[in-house]
N, CA, C and O atoms as a printed pandas DataFrame, in Angstrom:
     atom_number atom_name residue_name chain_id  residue_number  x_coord  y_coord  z_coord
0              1         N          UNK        A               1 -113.333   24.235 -173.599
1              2        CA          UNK        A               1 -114.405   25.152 -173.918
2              3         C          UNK        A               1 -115.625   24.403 -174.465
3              4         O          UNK        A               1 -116.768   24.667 -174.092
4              5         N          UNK        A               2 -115.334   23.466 -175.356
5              6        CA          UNK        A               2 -116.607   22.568 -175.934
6              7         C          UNK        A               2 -117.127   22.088 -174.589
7              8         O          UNK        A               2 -117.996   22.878 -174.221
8              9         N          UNK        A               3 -116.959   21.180 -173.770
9             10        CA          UNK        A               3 -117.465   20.572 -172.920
10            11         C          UNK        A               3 -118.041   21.641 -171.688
11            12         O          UNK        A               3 -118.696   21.080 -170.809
12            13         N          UNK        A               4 -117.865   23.027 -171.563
13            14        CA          UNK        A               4 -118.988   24.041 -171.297
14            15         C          UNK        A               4 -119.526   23.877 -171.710
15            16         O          UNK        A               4 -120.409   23.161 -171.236
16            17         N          UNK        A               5 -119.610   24.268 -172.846
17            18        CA          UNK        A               5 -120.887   24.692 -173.520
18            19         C          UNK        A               5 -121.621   23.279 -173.624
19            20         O          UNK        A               5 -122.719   23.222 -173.072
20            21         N          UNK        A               6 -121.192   22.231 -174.207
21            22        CA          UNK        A               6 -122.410   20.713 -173.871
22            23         C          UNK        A               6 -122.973   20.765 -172.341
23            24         O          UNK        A               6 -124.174   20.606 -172.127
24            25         N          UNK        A               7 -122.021   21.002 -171.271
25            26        CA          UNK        A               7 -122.809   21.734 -170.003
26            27         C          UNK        A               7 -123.658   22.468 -170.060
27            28         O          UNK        A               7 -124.702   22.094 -169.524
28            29         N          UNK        A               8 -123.653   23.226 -170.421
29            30        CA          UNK        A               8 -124.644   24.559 -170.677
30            31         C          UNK        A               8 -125.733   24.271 -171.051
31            32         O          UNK        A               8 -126.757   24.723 -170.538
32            33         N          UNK        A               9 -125.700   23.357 -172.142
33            34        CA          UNK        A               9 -126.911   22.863 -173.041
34            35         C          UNK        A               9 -127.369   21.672 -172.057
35            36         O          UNK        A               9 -127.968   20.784 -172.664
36            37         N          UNK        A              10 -127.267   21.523 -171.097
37            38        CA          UNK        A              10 -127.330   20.383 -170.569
38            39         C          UNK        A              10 -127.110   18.878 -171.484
39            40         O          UNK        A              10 -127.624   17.806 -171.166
40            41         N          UNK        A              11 -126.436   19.052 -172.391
41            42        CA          UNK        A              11 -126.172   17.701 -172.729
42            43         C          UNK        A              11 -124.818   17.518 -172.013
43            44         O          UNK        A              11 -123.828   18.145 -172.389
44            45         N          UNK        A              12 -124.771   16.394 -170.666
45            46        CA          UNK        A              12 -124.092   16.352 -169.633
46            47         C          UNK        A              12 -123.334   15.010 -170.212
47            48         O          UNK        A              12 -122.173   14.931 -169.810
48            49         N          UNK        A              13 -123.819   13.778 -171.205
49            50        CA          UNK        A              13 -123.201   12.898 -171.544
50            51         C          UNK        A              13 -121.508   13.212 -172.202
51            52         O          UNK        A              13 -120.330   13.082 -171.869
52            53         N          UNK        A              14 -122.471   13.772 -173.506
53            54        CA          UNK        A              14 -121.014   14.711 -174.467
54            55         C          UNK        A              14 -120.123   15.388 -173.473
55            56         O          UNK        A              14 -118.896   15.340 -173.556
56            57         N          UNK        A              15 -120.910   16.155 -172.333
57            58        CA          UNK        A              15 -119.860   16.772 -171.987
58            59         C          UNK        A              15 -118.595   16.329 -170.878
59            60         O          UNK        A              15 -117.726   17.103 -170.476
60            61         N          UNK        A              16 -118.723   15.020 -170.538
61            62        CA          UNK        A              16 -118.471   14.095 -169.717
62            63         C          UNK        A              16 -117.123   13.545 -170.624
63            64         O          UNK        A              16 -116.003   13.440 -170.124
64            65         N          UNK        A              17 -117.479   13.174 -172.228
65            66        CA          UNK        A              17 -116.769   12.775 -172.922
66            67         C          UNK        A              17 -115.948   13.502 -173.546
67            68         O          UNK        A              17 -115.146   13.041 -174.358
68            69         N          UNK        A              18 -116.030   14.582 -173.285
69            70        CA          UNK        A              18 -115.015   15.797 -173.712
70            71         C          UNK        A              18 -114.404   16.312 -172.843
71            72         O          UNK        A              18 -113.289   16.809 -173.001
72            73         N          UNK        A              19 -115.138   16.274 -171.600
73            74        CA          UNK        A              19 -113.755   16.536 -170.262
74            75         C          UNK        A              19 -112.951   15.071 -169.739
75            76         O          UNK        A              19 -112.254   15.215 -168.734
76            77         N          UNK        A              20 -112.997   13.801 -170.297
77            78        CA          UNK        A              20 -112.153   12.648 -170.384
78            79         C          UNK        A              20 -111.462   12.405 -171.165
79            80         O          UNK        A              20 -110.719   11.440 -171.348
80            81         N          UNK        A              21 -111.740   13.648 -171.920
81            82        CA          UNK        A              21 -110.606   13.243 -173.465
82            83         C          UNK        A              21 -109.199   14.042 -172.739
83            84         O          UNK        A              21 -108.092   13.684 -173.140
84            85         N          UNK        A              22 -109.297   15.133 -171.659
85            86        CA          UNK        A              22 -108.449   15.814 -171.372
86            87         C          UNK        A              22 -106.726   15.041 -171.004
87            88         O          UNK        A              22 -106.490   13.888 -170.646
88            89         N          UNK        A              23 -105.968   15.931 -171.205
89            90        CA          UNK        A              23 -104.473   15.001 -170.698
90            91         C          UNK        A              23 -104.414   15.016 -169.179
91            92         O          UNK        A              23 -104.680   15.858 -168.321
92            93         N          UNK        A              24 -103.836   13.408 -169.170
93            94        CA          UNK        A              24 -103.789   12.577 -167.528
94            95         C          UNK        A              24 -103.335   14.056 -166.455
95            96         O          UNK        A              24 -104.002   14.343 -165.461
96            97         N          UNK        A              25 -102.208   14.787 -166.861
97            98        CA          UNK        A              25 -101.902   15.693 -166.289
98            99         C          UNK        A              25 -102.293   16.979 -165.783
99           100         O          UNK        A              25 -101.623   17.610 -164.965
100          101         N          UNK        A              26 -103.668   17.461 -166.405
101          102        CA          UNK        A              26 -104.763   18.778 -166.824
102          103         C          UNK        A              26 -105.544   18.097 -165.491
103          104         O          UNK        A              26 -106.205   17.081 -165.274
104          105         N          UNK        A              27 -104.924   19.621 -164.501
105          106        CA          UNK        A              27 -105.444   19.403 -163.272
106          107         C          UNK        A              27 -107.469   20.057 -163.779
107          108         O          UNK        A              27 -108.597   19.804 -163.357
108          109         N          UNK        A              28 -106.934   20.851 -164.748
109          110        CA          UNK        A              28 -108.435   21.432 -164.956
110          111         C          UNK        A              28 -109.737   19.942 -165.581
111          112         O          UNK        A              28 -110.961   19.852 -165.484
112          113         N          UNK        A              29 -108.618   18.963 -166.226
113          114        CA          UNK        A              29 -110.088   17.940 -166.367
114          115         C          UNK        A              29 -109.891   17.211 -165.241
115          116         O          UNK        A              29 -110.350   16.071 -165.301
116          117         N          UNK        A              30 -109.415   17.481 -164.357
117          118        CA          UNK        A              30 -109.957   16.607 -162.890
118          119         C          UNK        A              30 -110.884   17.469 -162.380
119          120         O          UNK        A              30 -111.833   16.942 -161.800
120          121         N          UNK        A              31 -110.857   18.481 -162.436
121          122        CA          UNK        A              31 -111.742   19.600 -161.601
122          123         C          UNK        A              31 -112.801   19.348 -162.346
123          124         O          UNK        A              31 -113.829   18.986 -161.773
124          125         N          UNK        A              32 -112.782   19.464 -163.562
125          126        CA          UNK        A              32 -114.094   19.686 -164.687
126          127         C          UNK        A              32 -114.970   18.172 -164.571
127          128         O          UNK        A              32 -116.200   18.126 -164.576
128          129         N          UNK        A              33 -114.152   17.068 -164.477
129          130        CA          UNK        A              33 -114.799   15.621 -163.887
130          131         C          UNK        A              33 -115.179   15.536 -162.718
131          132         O          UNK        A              33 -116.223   14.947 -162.437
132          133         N          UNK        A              34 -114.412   16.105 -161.813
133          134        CA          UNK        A              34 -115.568   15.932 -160.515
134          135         C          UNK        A              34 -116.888   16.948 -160.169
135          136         O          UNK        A              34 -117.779   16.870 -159.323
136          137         N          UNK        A              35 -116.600   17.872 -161.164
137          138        CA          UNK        A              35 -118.071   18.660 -161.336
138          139         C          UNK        A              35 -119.501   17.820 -162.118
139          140         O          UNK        A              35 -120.709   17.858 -161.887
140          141         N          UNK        A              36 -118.640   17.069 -163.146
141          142        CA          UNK        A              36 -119.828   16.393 -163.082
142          143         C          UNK        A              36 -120.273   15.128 -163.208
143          144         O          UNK        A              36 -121.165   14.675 -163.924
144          145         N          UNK        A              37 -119.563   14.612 -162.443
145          146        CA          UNK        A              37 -119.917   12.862 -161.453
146          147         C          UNK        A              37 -121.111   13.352 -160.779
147          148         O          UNK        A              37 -121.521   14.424 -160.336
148          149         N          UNK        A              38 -121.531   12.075 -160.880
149          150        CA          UNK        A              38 -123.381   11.589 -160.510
150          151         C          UNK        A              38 -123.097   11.278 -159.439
151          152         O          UNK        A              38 -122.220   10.456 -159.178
152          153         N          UNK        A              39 -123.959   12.025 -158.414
153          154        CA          UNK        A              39 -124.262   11.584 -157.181
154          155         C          UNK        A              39 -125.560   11.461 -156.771
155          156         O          UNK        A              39 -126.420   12.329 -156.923
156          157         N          UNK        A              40 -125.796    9.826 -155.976
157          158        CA          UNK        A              40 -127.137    9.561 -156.226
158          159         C          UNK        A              40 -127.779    9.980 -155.032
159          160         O          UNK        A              40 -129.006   10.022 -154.947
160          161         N          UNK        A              41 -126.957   10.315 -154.033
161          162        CA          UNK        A              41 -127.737   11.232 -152.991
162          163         C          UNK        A              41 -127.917   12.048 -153.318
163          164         O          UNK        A              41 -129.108   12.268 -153.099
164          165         N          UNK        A              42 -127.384   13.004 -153.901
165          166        CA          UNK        A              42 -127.981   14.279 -154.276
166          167         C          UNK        A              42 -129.196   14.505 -155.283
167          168         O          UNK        A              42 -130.040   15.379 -155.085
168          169         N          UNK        A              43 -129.214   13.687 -156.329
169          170        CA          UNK        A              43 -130.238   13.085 -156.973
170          171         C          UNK        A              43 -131.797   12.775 -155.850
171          172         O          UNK        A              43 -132.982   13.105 -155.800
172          173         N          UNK        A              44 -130.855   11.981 -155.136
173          174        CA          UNK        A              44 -132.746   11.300 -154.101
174          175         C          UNK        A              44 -133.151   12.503 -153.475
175          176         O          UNK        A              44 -134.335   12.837 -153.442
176          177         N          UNK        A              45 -131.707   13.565 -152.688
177          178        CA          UNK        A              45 -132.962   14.520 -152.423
178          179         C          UNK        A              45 -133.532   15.723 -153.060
179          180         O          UNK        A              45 -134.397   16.442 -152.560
180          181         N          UNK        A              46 -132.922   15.889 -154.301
181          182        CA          UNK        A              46 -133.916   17.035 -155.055
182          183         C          UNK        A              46 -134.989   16.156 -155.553
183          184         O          UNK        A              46 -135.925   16.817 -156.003
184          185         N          UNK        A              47 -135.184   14.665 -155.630
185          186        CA          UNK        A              47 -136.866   14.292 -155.764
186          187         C          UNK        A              47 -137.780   14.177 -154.418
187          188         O          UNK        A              47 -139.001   14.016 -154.404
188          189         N          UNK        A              48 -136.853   14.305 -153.204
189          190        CA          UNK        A              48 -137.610   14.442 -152.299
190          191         C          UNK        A              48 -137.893   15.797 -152.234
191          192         O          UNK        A              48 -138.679   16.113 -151.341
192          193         N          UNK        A              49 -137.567   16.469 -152.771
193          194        CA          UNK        A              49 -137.619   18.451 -152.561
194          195         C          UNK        A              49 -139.062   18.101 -153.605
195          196         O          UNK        A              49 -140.162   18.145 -153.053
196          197         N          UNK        A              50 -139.018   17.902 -154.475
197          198        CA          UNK        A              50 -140.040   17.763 -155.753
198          199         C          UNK        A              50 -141.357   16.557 -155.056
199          200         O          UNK        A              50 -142.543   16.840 -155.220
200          201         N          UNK        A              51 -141.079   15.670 -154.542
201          202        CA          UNK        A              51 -142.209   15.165 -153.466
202          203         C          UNK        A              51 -143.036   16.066 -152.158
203          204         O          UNK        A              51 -144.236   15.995 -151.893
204          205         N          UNK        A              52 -141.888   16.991 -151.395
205          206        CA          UNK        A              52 -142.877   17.496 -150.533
206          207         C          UNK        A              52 -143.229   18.300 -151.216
207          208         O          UNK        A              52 -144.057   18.891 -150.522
208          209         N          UNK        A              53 -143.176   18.969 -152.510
209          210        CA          UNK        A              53 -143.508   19.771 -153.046
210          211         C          UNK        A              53 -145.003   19.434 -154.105
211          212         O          UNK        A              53 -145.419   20.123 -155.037
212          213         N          UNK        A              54 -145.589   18.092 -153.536
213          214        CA          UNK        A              54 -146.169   17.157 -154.512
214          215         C          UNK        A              54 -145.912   16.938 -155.929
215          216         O          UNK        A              54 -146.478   16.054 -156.573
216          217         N          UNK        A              55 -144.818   17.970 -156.545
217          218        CA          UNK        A              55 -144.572   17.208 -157.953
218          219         C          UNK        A              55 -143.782   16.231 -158.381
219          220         O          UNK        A              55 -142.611   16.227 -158.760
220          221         N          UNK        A              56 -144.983   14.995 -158.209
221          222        CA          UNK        A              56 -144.369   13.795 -157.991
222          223         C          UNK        A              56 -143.834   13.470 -159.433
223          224         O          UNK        A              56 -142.875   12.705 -159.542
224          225         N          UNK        A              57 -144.355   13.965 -160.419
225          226        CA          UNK        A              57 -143.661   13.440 -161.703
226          227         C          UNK        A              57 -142.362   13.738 -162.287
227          228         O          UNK        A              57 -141.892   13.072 -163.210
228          229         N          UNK        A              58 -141.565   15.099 -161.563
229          230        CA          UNK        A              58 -140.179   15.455 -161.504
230          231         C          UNK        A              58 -139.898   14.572 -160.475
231          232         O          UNK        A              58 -139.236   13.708 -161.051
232          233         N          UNK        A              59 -139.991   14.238 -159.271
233          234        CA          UNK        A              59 -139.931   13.518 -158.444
234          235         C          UNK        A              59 -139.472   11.744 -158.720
235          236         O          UNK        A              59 -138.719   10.986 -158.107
236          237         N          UNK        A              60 -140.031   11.635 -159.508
237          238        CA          UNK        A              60 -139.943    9.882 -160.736
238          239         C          UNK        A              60 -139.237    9.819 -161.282
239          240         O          UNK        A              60 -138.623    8.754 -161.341
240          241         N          UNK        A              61 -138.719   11.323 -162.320
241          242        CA          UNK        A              61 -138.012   11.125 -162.843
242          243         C          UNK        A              61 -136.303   11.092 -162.455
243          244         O          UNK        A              61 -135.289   10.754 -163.064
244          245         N          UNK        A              62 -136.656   11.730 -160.866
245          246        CA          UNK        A              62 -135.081   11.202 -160.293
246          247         C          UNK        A              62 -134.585   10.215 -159.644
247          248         O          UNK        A              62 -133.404    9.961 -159.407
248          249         N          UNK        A              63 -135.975    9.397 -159.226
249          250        CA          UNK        A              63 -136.508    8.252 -158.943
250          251         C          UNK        A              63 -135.410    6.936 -160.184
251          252         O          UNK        A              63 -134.368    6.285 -160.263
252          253         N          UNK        A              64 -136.736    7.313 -160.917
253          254        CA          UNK        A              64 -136.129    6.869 -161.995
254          255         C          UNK        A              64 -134.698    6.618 -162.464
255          256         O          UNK        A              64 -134.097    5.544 -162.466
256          257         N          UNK        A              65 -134.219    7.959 -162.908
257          258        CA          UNK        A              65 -132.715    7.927 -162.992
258          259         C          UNK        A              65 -131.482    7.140 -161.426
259          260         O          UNK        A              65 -130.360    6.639 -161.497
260          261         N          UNK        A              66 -132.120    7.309 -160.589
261          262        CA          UNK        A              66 -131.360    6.537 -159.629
262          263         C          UNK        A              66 -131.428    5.222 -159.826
263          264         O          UNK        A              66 -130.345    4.720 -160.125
264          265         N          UNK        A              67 -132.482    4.374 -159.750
265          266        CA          UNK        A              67 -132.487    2.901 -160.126
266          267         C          UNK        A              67 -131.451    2.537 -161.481
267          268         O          UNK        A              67 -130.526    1.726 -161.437
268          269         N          UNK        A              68 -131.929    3.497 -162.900
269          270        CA          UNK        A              68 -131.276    2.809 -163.897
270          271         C          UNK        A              68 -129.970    3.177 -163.612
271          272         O          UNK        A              68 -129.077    2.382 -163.904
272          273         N          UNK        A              69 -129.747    4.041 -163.191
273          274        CA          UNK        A              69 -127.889    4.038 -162.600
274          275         C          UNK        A              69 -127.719    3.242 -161.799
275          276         O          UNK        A              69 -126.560    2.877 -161.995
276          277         N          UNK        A              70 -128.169    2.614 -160.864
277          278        CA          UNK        A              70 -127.808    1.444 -159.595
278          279         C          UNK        A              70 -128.265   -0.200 -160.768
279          280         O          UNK        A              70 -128.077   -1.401 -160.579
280          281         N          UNK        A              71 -128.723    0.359 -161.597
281          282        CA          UNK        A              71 -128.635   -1.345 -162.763
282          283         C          UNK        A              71 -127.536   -1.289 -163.432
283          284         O          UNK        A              71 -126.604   -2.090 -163.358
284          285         N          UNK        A              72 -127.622   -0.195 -164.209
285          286        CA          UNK        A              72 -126.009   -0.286 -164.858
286          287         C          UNK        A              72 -124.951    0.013 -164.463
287          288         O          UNK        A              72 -124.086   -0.218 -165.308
288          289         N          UNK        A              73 -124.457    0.567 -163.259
289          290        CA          UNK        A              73 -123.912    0.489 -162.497
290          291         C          UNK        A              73 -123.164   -0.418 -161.581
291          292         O          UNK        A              73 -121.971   -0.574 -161.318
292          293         N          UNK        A              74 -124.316   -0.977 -161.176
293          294        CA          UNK        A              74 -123.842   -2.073 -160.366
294          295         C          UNK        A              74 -124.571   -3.359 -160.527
295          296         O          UNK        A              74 -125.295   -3.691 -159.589
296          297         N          UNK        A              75 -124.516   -3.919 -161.276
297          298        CA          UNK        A              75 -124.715   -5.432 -162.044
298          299         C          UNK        A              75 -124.695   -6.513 -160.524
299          300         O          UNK        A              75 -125.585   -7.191 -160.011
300          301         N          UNK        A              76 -123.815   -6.369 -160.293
301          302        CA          UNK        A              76 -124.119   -7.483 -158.873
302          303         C          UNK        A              76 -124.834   -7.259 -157.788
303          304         O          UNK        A              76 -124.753   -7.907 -156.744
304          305         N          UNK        A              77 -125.876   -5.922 -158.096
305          306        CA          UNK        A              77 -126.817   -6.235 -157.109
306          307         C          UNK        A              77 -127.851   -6.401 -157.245
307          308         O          UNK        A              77 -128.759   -5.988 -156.523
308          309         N          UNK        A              78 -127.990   -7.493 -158.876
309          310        CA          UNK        A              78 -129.224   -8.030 -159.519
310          311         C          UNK        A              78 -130.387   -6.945 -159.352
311          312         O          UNK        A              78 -131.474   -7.319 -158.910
312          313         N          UNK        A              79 -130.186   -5.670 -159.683
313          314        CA          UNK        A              79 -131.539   -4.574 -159.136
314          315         C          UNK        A              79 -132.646   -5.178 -160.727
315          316         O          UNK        A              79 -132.216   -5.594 -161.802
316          317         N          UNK        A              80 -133.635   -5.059 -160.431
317          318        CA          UNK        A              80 -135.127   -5.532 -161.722
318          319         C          UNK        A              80 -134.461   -6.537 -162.661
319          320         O          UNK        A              80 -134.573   -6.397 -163.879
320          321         N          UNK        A              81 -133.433   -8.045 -161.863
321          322        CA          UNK        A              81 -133.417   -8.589 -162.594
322          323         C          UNK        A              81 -134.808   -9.666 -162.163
323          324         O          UNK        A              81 -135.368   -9.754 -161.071
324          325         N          UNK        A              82 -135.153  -10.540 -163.665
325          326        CA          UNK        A              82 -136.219  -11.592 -163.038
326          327         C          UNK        A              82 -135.483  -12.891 -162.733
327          328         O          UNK        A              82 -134.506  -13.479 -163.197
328          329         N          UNK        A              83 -136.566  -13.131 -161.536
329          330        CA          UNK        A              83 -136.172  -14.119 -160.492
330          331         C          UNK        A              83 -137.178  -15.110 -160.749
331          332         O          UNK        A              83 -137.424  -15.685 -159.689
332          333         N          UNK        A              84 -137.825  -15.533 -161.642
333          334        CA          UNK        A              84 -138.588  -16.533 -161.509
334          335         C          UNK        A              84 -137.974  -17.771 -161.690
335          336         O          UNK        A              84 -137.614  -18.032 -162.838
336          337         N          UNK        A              85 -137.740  -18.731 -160.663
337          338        CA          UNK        A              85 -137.306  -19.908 -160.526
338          339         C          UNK        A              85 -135.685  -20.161 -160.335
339          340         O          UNK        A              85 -134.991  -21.177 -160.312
340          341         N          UNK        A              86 -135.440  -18.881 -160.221
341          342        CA          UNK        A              86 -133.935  -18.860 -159.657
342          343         C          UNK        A              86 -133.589  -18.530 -158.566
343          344         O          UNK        A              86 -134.023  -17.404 -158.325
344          345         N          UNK        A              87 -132.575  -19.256 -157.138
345          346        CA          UNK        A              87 -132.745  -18.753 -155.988
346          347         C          UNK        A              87 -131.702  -17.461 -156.217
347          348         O          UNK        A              87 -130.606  -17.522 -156.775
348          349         N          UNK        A              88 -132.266  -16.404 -155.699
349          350        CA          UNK        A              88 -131.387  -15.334 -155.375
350          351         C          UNK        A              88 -131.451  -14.860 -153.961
351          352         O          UNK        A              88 -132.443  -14.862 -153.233
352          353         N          UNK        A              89 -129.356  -14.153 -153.475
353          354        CA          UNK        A              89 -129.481  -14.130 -152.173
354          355         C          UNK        A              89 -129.662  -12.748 -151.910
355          356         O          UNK        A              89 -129.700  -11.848 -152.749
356          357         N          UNK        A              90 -129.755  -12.664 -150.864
357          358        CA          UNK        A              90 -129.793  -11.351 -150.487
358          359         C          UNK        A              90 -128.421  -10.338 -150.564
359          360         O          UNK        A              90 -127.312  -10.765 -150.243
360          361         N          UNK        A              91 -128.615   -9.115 -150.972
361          362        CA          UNK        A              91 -127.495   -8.308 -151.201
362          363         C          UNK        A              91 -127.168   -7.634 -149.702
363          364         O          UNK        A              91 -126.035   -7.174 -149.555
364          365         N          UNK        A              92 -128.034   -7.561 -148.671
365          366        CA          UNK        A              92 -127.580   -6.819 -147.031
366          367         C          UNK        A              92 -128.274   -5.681 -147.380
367          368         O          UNK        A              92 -129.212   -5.303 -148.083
368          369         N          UNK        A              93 -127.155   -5.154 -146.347
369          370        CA          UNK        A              93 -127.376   -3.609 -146.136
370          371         C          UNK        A              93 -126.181   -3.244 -145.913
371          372         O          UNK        A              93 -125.514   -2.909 -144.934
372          373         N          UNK        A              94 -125.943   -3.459 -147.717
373          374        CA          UNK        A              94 -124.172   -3.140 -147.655
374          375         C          UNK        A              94 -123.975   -1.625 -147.993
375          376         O          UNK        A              94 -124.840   -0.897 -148.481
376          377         N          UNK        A              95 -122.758   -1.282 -147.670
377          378        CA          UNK        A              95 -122.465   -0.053 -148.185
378          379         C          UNK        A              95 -122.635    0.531 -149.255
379          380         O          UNK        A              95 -122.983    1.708 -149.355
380          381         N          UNK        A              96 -122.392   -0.278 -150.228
381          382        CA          UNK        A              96 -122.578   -0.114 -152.006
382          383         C          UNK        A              96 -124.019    0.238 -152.272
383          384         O          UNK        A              96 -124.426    1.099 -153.052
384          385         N          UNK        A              97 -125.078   -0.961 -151.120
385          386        CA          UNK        A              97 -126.831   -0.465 -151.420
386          387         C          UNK        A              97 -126.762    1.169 -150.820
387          388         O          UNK        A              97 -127.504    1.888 -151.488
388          389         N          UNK        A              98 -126.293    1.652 -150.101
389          390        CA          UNK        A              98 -126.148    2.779 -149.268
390          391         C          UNK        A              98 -126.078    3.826 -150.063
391          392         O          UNK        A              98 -126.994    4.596 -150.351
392          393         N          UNK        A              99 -124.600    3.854 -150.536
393          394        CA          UNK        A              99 -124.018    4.386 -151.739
394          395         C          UNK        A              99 -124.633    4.526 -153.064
395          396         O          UNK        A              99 -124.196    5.252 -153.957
396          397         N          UNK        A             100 -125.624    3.819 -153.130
397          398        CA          UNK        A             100 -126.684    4.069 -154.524
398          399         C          UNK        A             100 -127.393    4.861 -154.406
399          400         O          UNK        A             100 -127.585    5.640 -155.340
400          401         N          UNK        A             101 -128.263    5.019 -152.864
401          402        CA          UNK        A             101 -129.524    5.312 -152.962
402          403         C          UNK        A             101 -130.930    4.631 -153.237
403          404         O          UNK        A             101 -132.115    4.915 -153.063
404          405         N          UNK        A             102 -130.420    3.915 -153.592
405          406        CA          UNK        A             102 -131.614    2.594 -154.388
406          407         C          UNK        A             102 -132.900    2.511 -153.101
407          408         O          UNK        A             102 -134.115    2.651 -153.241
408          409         N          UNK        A             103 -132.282    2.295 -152.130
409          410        CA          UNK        A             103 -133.581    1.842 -150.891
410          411         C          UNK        A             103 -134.368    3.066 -150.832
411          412         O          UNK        A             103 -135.596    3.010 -150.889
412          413         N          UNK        A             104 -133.623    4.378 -150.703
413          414        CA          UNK        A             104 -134.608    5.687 -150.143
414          415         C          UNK        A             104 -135.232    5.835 -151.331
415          416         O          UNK        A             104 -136.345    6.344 -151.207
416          417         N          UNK        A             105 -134.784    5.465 -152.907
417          418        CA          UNK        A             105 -135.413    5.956 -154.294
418          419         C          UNK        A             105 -136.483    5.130 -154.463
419          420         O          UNK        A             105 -137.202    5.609 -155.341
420          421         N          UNK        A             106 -137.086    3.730 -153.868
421          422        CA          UNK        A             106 -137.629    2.605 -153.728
422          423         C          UNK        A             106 -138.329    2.928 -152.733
423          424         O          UNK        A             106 -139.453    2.543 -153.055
424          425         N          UNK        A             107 -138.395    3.358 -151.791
425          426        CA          UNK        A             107 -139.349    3.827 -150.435
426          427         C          UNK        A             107 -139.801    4.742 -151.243
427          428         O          UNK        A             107 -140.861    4.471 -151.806
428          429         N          UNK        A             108 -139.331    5.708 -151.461
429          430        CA          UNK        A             108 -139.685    7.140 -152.019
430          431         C          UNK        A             108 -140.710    6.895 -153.181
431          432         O          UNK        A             108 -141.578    7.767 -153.238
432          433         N          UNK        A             109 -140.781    6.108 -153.925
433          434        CA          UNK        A             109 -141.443    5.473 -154.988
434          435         C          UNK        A             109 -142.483    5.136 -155.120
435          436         O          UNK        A             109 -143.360    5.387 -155.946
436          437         N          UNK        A             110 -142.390    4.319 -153.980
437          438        CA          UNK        A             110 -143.773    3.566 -153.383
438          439         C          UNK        A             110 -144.153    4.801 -151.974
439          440         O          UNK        A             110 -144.810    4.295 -151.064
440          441         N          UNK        A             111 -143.954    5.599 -151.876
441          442        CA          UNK        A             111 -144.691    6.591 -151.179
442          443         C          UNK        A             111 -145.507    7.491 -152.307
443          444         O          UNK        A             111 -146.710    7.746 -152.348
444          445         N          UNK        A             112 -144.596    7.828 -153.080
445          446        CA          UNK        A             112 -145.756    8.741 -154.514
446          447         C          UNK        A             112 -146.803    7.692 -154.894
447          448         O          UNK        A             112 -147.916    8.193 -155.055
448          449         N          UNK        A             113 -146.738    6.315 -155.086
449          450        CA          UNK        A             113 -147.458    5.559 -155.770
450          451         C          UNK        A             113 -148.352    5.802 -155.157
451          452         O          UNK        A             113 -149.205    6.509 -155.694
452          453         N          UNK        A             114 -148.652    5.176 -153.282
453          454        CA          UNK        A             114 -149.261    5.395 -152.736
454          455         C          UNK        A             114 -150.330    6.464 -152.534
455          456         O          UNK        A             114 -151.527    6.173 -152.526
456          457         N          UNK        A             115 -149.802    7.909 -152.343
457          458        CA          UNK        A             115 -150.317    9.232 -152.611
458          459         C          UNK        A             115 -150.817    9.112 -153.697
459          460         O          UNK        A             115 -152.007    9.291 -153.438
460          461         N          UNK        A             116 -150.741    8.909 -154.880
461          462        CA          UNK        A             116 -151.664    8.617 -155.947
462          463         C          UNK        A             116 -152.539    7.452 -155.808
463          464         O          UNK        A             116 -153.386    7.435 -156.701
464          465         N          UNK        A             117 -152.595    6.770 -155.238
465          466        CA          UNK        A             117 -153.942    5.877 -154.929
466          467         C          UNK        A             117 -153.421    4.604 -156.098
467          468         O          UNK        A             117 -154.188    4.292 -157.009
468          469         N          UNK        A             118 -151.990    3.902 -155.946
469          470        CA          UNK        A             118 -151.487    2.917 -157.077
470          471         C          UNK        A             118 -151.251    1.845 -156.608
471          472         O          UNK        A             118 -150.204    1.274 -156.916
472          473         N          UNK        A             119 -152.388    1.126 -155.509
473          474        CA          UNK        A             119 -151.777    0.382 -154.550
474          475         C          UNK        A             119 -151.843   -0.898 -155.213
475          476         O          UNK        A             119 -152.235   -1.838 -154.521
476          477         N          UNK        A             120 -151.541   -1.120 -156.403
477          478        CA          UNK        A             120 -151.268   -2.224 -157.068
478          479         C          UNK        A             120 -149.876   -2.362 -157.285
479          480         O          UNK        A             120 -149.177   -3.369 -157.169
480          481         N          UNK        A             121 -149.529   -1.045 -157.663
481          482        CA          UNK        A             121 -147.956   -1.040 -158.294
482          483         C          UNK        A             121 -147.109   -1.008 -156.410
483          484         O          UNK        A             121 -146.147   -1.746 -156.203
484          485         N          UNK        A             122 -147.646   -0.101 -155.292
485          486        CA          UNK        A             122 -147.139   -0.066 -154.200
486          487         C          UNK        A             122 -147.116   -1.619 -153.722
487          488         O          UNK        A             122 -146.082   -1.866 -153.102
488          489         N          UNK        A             123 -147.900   -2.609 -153.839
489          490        CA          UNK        A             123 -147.713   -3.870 -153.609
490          491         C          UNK        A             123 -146.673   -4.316 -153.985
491          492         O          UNK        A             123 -145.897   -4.877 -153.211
492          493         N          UNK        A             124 -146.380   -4.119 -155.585
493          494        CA          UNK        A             124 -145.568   -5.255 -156.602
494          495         C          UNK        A             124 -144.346   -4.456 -155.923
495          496         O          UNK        A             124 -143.296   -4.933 -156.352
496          497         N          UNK        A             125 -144.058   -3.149 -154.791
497          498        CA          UNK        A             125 -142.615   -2.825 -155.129
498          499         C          UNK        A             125 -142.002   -3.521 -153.841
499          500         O          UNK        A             125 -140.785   -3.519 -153.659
């Protein structure tokens, strides 16, 4: 019941940590955990819903949240680490980049920048 209601309130962290406290066996905190696992496709396209919609600044902010989940997340695919004077290789076009979202949240990014006339920051991306 607590971890509704932190749902409710949208505080989605707490409530994450209160449906993991559940016992291994409580088919209901498997149900209640896969309700609310992050998915970063679904994420990229309600900021693309919020882009054709030009509100690009809801739009950023899912932007946003996709990258810092594909950093802490996934550490080995060096995402905004600095590279100055270190060779780094290329990560592909692996499944895992796929599975983030990172490329369409990064296109998508530098398309708002663009539309706002930021072709400094659309360069650096």
């Amino acid at each position: 019941m607590e971890s509704a209601i932190k749902y409710r309130e949208e505080d989605i962290v707490n409530a994450r940590v209160l449906v993991e406290q559940y016992a291994a066996d409580d088919s209901d905190g498997e149900i209640n955990l896969a309700c609310l696992d992050y998915k970063p496709s679904l994420a990229y396209s309600i900021a693309l819903c919020h882009y054709q919609m030009r509100d690009y600044s809801q739009a950023l902010k899912f932007i946003a949240d996709i990258i810092d989940r594909g950093i802490k997340d996934h550490p080995e695919l060096s995402i905004g680490m600095v590279t100055e004077g270190i060779e780094v290789s290329s990560v592909g076009n692996t499944l895992l980049l796929h599975e983030t979202a990172l490329v369409e949240a990064c296109n998508l990014k530098a398309a708002i920048e663009y539309n706002l006339k930021n072709r400094k920051t659309v360069a650096f991306l």
